[in-house]
N, C-alpha and C positions, 0 to 999 in steps of 0.2 A: 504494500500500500504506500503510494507517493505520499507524505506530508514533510511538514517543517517542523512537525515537534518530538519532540524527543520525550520517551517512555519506559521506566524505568516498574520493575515491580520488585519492592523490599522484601517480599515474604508476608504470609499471611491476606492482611488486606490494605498492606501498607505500598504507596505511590509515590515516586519522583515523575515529577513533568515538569520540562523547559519549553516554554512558549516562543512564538516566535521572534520576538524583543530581549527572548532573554532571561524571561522573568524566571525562577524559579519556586514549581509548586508542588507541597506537599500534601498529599490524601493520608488521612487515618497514621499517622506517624508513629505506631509500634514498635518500635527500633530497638533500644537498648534493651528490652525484658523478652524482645521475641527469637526465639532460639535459630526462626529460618533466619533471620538475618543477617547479612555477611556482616563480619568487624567494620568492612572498612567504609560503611554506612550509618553505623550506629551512633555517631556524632555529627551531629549538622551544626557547621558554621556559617552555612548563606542559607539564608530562605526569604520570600518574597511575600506568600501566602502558604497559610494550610486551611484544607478544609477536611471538613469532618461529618461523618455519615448521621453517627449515632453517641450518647453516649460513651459505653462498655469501655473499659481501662484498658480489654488489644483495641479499641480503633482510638482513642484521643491519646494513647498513650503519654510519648514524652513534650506533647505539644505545649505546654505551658513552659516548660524549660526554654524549647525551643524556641518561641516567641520573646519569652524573656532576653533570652540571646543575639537575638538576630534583627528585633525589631521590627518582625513581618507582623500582618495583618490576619488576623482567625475569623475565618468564619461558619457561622453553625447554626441551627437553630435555638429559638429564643430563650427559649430556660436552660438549655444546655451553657448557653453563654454566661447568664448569670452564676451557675455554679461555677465555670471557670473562673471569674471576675473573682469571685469568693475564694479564691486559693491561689488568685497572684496573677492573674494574667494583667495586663496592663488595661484598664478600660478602653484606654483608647488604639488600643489594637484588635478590641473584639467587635466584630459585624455578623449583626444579626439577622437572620430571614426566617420564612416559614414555606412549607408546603407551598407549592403553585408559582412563588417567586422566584425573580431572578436579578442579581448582583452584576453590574456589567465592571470590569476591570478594564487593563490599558490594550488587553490584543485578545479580549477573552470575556465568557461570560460564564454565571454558574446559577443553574435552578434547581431548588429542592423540589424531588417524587418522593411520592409515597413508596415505603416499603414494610412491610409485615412483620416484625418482629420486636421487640421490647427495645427500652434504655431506660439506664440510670448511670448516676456518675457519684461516687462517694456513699451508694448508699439511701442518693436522694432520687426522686424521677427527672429526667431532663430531658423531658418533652417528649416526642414523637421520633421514630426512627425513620432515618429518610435513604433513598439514592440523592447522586448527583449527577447532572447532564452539566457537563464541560462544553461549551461550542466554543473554539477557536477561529476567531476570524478570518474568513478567505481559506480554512482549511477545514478537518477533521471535526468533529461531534464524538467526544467519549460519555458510555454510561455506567457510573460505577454505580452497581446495584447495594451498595451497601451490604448487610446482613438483610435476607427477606426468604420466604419462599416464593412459589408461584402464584400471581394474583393475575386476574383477565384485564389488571388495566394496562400490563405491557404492551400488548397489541397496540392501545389508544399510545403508547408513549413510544413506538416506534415508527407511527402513522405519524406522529405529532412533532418528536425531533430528530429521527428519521437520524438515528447515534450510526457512525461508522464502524464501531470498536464498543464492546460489552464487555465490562470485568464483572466474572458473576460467580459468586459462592457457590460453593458443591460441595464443601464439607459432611456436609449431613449431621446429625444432630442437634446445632443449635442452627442449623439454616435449613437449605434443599439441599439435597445429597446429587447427586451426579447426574440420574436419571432424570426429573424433575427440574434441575436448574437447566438440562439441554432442550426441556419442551420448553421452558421459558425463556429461554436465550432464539428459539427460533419462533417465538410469539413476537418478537421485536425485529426480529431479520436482517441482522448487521454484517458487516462484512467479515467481521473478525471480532472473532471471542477470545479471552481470557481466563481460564479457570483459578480463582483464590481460594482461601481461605480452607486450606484443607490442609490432612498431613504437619500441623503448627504441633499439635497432642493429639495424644492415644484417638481421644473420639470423632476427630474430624479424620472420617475415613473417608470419603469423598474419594472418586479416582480419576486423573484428570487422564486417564488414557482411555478408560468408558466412557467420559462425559464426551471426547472427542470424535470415539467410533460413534456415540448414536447421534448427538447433533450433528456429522457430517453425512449420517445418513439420511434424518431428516432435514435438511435444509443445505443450502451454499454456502452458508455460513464456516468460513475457515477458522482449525482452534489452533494457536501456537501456545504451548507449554513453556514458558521459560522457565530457567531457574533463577532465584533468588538472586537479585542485583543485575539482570541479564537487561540489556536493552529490546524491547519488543516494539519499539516504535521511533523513529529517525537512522 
């Protein structure tokens, strides 16, 4: 797939992307406590933005360090943000949305979707779990489905941002497992799929070489499996 951005997957459900300015963005930053992750990732000294699916300590992982560090910009949904705010994030680094909206940045834009599955952060609830659809100007459309299973409003959210690229949970146990996230990756119809969040610990037995055989047999949809730290995009 031609594009200008560069795609990096840290393990689990954690994202590097460089935009085409430059920018660098991080998804779900689980770094330092998630065991896929290679070393020489696990410390971030430039970042631009992170955003964030859901709650859960693997997706917001080291993100407040991070921001503290770096000076970029978080964004999440709205009580999600207040609890960070409440543990040190900088207020005026945190931006907040909700389901249906969307954030425009300098070469890029980001809208929370719904997705099916729980959050908390600390213990407390922090809102609603979402995806996010990444459009990059003048190029690609990513949708990281977050933690979810299968819901019928993919279809509507592939009709609607029509993503080039789906990063989608197969785990199984606390998401959709292999078989179920491949009906739902071809409910959306992208060009290129993603399998995360599997294989992190014992329960996410997810297998990204089944989720590959059946979505490639149902739909066009190409799966590339990277491993942890691999560039799958630029």
């Amino acid at each position: 797939m031609e594009t200008n951005i560069r795609g990096q997957w840290l393990g689990h459900s954690a994202f590097k992307f460089i935009s085409q300015s430059g920018k660098i963005i991080y998804v779900d930053p689980f770094l330092k406590d998630n065991p896929k992750t290679p070393d020489e990732f696990k410390q971030v000294d430039e970042a631009d933005y992170i955003l964030l699916t859901h709650g859960h300590e693997d997706h917001v992982g080291d993100t407040i360090e991070i921001a503290q560090n770096t000076g970029c910009k978080v964004l999440g949904i709205v009580e999600l943000m207040g609890l960070l705010k409440k543990k040190g994030l900088p207020e005026d680094q945190a931006l907040e949305f909700n389901k249906g909206g969307t954030v425009h940045f300098d070469d890029f834009s980001v809208t929370l979707v719904s997705a099916n599955h729980s959050s908390s952060f600390g213990g407390e609830y922090a809102g609603d779990p979402g995806g996010l659809i990444l459009s990059f100007e003048d190029d690609i459309c990513i949708y990281h489905m977050g933690d979810t299973n299968i819901f019928t409003d993919l279809e509507l959210y592939g009709e609607l941002y029509r993503p080039h690229v789906v990063l989608a949970p197969i785990g199984d146990h606390y998401t959709m497992g292999h078989e179920e996230a491949a009906y739902a990756v071809d409910m959306i119809g992208a060009k290129l799929a993603v399998p995360i969040h599997y294989g992190t610990w014992p329960p996410l037995v997810g297998d990204p070489e089944k989720f590959k055989t059946i979505l490639e047999d149902l739909s066009d949809t190409e799966v590339v499996i990277p491993a942890a730290g691999d560039d799958f995009l630029g």
